[in-house]
C-alpha atoms as a printed R data frame, in Angstrom:
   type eleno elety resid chain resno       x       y       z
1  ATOM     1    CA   UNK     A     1 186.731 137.105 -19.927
2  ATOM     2    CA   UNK     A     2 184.909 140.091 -17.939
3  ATOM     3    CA   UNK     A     3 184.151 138.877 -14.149
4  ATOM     4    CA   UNK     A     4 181.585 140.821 -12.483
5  ATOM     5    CA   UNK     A     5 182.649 143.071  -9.213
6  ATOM     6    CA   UNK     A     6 180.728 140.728  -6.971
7  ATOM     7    CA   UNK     A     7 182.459 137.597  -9.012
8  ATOM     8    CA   UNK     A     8 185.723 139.447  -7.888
9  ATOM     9    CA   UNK     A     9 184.777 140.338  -4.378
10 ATOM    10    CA   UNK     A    10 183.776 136.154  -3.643
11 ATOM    11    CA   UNK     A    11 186.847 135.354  -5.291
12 ATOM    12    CA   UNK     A    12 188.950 137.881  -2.980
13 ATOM    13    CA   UNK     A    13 186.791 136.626   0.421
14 ATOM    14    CA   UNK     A    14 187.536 133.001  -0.828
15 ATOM    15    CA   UNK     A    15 191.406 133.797  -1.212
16 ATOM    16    CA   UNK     A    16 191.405 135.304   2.191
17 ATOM    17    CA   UNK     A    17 189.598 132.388   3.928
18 ATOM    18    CA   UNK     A    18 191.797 130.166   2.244
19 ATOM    19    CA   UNK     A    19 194.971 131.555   3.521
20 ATOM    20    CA   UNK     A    20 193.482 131.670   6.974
21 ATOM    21    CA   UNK     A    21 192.338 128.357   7.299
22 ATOM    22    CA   UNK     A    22 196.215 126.627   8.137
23 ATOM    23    CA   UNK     A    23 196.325 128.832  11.054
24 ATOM    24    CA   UNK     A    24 193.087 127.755  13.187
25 ATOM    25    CA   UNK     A    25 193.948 124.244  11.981
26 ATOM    26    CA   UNK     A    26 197.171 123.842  13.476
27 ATOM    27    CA   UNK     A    27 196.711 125.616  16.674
28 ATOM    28    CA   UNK     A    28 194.100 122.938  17.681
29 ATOM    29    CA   UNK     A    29 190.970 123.758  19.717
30 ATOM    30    CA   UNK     A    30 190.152 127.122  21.267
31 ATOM    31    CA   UNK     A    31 190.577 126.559  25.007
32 ATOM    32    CA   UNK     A    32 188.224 129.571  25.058
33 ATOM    33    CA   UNK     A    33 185.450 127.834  22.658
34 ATOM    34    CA   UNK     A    34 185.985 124.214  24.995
35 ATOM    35    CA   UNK     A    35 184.958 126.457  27.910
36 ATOM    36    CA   UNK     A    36 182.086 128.521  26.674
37 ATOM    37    CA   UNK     A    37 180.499 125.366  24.889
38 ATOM    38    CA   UNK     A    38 181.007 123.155  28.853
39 ATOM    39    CA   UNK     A    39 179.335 126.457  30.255
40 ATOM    40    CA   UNK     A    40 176.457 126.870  28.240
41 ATOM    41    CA   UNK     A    41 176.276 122.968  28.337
42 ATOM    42    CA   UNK     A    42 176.061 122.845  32.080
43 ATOM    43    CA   UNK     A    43 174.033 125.871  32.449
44 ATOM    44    CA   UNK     A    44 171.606 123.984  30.148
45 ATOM    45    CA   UNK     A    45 171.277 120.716  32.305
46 ATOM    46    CA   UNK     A    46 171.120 122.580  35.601
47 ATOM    47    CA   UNK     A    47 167.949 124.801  34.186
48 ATOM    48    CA   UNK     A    48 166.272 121.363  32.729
49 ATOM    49    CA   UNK     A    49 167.046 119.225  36.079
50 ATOM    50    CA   UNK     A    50 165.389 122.656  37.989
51 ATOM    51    CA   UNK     A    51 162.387 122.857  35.846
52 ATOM    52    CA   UNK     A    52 161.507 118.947  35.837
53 ATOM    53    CA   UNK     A    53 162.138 119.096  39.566
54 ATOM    54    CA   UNK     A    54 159.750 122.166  39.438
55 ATOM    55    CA   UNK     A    55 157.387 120.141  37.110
56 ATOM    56    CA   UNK     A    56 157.089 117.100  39.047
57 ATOM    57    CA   UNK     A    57 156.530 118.659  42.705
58 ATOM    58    CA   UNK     A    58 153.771 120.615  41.834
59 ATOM    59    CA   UNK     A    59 150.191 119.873  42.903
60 ATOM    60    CA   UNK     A    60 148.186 119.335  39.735
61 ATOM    61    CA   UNK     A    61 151.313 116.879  38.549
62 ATOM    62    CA   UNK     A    62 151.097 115.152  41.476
63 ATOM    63    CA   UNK     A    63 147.592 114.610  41.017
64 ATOM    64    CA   UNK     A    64 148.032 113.052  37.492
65 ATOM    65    CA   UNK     A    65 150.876 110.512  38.916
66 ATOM    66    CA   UNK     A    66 148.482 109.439  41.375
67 ATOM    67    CA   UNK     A    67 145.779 109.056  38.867
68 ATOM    68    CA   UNK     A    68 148.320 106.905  36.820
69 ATOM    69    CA   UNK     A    69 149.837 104.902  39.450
70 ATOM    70    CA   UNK     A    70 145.731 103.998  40.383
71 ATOM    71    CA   UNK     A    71 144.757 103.057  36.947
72 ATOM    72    CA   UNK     A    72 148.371 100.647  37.289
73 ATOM    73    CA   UNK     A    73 147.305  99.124  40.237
């Protein structure tokens, strides 16, 4: 049976990633990844918060909550 070079080469990069695997499994979660991800996370909910704040005190959106809370009433 003739396997083609890239046949070969997926089998070699599967090998490798196999044999690497054990080691990121048993050393748990990357304090490094846990702090990035809260980062990026908080960084996130502080720029939405801002920009609905932003949103909802500007004049023309102040105008269509009025226009809202009228057709309520």
């Amino acid at each position: 049976m003739h396997l083609s070079r890239s046949a070969l080469y997926a089998f070699r990069l599967s090998l490798n990633q196999s044999g690497s695997a054990p080691v990121y499994r048993s050393g748990g979660v990357d304090r490094k990844t846990v702090r990035s991800a809260l980062l990026l996370a908080t960084a996130g909910l502080s720029l939405s918060s801002f920009s609905l704040k932003q949103m909802l005190s500007s004049p023309a959106q102040q105008r269509r909550l009025r226009r809202i809370n009228s057709s309520i009433n």
